[in-house]
C-alpha positions as CSV (number, residue, x, y, z in Angstrom):
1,X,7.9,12.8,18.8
2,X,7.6,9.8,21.0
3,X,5.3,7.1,20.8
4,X,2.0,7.3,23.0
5,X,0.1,4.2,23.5
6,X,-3.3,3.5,24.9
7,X,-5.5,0.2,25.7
8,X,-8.7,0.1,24.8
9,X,-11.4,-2.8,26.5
10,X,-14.4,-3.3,23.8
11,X,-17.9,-4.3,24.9
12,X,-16.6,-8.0,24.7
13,X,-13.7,-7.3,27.8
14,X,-11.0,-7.8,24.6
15,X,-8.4,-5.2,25.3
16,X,-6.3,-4.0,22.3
17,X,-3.4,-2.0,22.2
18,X,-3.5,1.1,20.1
19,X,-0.7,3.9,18.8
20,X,-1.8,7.6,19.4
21,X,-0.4,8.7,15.5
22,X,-2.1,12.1,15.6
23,X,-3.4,14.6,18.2
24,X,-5.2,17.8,17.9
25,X,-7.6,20.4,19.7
26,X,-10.4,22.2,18.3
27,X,-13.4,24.3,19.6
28,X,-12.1,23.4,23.5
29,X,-12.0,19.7,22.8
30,X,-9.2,17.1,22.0
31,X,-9.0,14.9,19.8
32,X,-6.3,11.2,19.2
33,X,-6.1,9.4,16.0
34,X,-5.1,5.8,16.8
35,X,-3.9,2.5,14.9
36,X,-4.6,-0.7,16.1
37,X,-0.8,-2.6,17.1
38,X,-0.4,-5.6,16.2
39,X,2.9,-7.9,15.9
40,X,1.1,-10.0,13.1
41,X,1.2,-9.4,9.6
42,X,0.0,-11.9,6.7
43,X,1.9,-12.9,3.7
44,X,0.2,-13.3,0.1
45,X,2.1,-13.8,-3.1
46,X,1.2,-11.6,-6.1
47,X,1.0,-13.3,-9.1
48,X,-0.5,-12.1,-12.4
49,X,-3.9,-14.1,-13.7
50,X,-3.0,-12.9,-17.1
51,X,-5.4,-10.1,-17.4
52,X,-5.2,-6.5,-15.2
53,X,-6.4,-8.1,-12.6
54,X,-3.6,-9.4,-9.6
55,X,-3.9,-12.4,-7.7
56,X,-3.0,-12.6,-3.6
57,X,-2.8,-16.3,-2.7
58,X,-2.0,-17.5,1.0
59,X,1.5,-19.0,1.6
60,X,2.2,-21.7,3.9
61,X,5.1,-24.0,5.2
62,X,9.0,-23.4,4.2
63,X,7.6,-20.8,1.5
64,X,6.0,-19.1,4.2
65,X,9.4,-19.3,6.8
66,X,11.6,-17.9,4.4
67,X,9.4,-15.3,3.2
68,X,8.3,-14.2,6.6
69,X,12.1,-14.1,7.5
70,X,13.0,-11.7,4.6
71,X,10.3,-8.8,5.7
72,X,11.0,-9.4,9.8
73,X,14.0,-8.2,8.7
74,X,13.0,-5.4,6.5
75,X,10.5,-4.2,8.9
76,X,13.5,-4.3,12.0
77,X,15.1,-1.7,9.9
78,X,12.2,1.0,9.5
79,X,12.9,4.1,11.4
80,X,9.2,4.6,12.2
81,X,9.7,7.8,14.1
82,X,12.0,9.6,11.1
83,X,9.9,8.9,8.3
């Protein structure tokens, strides 16, 4: 299946790009499911406070370059369409 895209303008004139991921019909009508696309992602580091609980803490500078770097590269190599 290819990718479908549409645009969609909000009441603010701010037009966003968005992936059709999902279409059906049902009682005479049709229906998309839709993602918003976006080329940015954030990165957080896990790290453990000691209890159950997980901590997510921003990362900046040459931590966040190199980090950043690693999943560009992961995320080239996802076949989106043959998963």
């Amino acid at each position: 299946m290819s990718k479908k895209y549409i645009t969609l303008t909000d009441e603010n004139g701010v037009d966003t790009l968005y992936e059709i991921i999902d279409e059906i019909s049902t009682d005479g009508k049709s229906y998309v499911a839709v993602v918003p696309v976006s080329t940015q992602y954030f990165v957080l580091r896990k790290e453990s406070s000691g209890k159950k609980d997980e901590l997510f803490i921003s990362v900046e500078g040459k931590e966040l370059e190199k980090i950043a770097g690693i999943f560009d590269q992961r995320l080239d190599a996802i076949d989106y369409d043959n998963e």
